[in-house]
C-alpha positions as CSV (number, residue, x, y, z in Angstrom):
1,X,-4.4,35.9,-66.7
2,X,-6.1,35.0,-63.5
3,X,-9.9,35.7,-63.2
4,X,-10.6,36.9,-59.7
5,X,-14.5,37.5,-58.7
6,X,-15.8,39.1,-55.9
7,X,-17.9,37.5,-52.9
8,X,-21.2,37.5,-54.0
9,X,-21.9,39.0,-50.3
10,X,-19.8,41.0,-50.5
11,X,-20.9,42.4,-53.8
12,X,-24.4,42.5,-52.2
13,X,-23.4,44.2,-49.1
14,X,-21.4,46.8,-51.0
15,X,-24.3,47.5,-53.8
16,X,-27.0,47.6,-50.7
17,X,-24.4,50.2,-48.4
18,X,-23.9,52.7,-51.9
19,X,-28.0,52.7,-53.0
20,X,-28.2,53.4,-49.2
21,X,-25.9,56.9,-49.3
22,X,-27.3,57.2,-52.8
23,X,-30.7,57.8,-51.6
24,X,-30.0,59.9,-48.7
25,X,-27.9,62.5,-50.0
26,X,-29.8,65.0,-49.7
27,X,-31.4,64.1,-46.5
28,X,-28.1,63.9,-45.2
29,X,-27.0,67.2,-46.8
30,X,-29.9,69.2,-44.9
31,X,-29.1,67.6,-41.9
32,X,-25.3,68.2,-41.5
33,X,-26.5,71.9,-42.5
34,X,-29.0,72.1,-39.6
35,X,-26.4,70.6,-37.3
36,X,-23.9,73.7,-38.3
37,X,-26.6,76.4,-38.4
38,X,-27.4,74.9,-34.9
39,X,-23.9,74.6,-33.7
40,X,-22.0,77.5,-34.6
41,X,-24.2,79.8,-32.0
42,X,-24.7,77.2,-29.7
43,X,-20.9,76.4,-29.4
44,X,-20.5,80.0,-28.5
45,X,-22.6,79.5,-25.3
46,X,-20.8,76.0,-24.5
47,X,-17.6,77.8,-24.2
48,X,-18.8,80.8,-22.1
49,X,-20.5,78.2,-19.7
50,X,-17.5,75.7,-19.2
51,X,-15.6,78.4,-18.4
52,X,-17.6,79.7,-15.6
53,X,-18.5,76.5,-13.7
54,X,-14.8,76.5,-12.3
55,X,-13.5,73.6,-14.3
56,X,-10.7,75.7,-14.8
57,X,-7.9,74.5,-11.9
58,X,-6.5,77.1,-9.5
59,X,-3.2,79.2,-11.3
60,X,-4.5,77.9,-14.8
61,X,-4.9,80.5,-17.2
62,X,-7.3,80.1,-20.4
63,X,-5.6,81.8,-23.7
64,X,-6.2,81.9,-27.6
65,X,-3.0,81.8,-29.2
66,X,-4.7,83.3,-32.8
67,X,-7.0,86.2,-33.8
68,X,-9.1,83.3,-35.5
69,X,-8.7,80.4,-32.8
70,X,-12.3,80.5,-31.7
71,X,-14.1,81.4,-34.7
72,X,-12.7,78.2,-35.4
73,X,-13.8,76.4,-32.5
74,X,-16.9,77.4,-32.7
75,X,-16.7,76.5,-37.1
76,X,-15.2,73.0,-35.7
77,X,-17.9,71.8,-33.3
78,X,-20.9,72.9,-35.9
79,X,-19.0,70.7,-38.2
80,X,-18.9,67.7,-36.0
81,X,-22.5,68.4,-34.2
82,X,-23.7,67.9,-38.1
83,X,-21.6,64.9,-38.8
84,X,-23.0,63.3,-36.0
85,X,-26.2,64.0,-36.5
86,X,-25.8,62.6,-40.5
87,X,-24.0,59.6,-39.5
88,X,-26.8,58.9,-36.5
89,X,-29.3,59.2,-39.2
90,X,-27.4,56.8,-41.8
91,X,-26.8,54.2,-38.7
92,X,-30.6,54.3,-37.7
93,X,-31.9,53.9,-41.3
94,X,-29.7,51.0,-42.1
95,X,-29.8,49.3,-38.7
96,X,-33.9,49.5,-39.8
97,X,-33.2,47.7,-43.0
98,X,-30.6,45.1,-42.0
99,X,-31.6,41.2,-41.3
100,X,-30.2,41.5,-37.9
101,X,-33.3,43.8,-36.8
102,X,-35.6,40.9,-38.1
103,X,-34.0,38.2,-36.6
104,X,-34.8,39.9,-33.1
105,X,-38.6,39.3,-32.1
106,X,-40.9,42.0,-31.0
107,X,-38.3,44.5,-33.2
108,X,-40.9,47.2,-32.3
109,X,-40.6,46.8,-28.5
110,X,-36.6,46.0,-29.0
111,X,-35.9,49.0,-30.7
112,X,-38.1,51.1,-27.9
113,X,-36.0,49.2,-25.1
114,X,-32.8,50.0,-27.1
115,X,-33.2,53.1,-27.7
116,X,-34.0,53.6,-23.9
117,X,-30.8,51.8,-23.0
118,X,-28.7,53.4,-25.2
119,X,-30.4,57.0,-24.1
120,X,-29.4,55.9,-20.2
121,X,-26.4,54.6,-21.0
122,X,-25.2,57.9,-23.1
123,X,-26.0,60.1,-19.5
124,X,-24.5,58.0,-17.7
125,X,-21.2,58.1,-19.9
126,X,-21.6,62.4,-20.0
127,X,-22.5,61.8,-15.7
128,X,-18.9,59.5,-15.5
129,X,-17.2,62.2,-17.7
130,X,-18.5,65.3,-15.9
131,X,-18.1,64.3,-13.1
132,X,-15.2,62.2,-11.9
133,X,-13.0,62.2,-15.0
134,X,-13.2,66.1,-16.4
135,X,-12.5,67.4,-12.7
136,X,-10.4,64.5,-11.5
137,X,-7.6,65.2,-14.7
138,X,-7.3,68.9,-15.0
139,X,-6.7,69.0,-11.5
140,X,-3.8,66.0,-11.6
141,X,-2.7,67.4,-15.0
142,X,-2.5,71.1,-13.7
143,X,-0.8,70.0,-10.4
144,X,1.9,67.8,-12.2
145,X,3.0,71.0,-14.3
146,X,2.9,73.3,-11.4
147,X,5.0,70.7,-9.3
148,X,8.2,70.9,-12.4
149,X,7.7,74.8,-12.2
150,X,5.9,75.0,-15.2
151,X,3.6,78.1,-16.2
152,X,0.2,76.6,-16.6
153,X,-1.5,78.3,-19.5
154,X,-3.9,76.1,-21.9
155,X,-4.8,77.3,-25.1
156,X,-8.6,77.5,-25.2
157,X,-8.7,75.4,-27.9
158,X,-7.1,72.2,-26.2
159,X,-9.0,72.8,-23.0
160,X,-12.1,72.3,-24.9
161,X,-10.7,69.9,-26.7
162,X,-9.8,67.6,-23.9
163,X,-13.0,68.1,-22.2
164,X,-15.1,67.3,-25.5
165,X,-12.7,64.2,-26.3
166,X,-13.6,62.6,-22.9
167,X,-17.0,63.1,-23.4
168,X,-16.9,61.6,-26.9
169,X,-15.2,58.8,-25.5
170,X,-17.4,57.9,-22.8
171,X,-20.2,58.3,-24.6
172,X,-19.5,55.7,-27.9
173,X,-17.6,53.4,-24.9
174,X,-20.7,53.3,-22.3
175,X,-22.7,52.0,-25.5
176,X,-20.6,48.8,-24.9
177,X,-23.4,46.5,-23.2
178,X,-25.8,47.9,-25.5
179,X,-24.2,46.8,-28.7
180,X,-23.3,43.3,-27.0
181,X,-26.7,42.9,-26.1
182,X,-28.1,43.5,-29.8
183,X,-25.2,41.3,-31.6
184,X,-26.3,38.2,-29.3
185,X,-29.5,38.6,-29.4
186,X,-29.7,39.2,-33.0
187,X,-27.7,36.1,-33.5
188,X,-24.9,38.0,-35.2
189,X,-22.6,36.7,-32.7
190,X,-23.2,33.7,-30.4
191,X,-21.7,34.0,-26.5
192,X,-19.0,30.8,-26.8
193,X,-17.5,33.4,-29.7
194,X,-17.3,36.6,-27.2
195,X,-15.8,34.6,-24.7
196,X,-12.9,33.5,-26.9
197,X,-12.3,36.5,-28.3
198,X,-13.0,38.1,-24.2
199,X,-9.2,39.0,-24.8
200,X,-8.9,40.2,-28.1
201,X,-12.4,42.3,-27.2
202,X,-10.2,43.9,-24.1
203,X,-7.3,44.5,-25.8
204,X,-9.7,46.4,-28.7
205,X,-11.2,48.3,-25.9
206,X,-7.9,49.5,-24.8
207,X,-6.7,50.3,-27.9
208,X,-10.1,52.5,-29.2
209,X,-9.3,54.2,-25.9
210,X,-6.6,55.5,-26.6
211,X,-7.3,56.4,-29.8
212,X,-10.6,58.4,-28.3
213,X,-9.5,59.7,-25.0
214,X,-7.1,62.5,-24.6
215,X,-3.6,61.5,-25.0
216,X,-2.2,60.4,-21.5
217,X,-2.2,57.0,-19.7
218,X,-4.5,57.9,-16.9
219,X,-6.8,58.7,-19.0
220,X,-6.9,56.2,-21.5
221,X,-7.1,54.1,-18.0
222,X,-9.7,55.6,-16.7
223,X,-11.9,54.7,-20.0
224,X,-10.5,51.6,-20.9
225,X,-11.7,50.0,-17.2
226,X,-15.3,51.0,-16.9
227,X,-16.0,49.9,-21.0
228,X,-14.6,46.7,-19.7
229,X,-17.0,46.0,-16.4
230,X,-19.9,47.3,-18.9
231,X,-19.0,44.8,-21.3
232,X,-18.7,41.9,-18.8
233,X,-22.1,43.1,-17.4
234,X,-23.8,42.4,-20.3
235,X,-22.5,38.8,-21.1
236,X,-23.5,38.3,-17.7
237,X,-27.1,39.6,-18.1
238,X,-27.7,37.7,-21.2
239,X,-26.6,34.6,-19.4
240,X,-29.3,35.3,-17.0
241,X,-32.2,36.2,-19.2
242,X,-30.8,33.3,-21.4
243,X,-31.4,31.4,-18.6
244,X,-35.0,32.8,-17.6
245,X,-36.4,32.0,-20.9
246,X,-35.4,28.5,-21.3
């Protein structure tokens, strides 16, 4: 019988991701219950506001399909507001206790000029959303059903769905730069191996689009392209600071 044994890194990574979880349950148990106690009611007031600040196309009417459809909704995004928050918390504490963080001088000032990026980068993915995409597709959605004759009605729970999902999407994909930034500078990834895999990284892009954005081309377009110039930004800017510091 053949004796197979595991990676010693691999055995190390796994033991140090489990004592990680381990020690956090219950810090990660209070926060996903703050996130629901804090996004049940708030979810309530979402809905009321996005549908009064004429989001809602001309001869598009909102309707709820169920007796239950938004206690649900409003169950649903306490749920995820929680998850977020727990798995924010578990990506901060390990990010903390990771190598990569030492091998980046000044880790003190990085993570204060990280953490700034990532905040500007996160409005300016909600700003992209909210304001070209969210408008720009319910309007060309809306008209393309109207144009075949059909009767636009959205159920309230796909409305805010589609609105939430090109949020999310922006969001995680405006974080592009960022992340590049950290994995060269970290020396988790050196630039000649991001510009051979430039393709593969597109291609990824495109593909974690789709699997983020709602479900129609434009869409998927319309986030796919902008992750892209971010991500060619920042290869570009570390070429130049690259450059400055030698």
């Amino acid at each position: 019988m053949s004796d197979y044994s595991i990676n010693p890194e691999i055995k190390n990574l796994y033991s140090m991701i489990s004592n990680h979880l381990r020690s956090r349950v219950k810090a990660i148990f209070v926060i996903f219950i703050i996130g629901v106690t804090i996004g049940i009611p708030l979810s309530h007031n979402l809905v009321d506001w996005l549908l009064s600040v004429d989001l809602v196309p001309d001869d598009v009417s909102i309707i709820i399909l169920t007796p239950v459809e938004f206690i649900m909704i409003q169950v649903r995004f306490g749920a995820y507001l929680g998850a977020s928050l727990a798995v924010f918390y578990l990506l901060i504490g390990a990010a903390i206790q990771t190598e990569l963080v030492k091998k980046i001088s000044n880790p003190s000032i990085a993570v204060i000029k990280y953490g700034i990026g990532g905040l500007i980068l996160v409005l300016a993915g909600l700003a992209y959303s909210w304001y070209l995409l969210t408008p720009m597709l319910l309007e060309y959605l809306a008209s393309d059903a109207q144009a075949a004759g059909v009767s636009t009605e959205w159920r309230l729970s796909s409305f805010i769905g589609f609105i939430g999902g090109l949020c999310f999407a922006c969001v995680i994909g405006f974080q592009a730069p960022l992340f590049t930034l950290i994995s060269l500078n970290s020396g988790a990834i050196s630039r000649d191996d991001i510009l051979q895999y430039r393709r593969h990284i597109w291609f990824t892009t495109f593909v974690l689009g789709a699997a983020f954005s709602p479900p129609d081309p434009l869409s998927l377009f319309l986030v796919a392209i902008p992750i892209i110039l971010l991500f060619e930004a920042a290869i570009i800017w570390d070429s130049i600071s690259t450059k400055s510091r030698v």
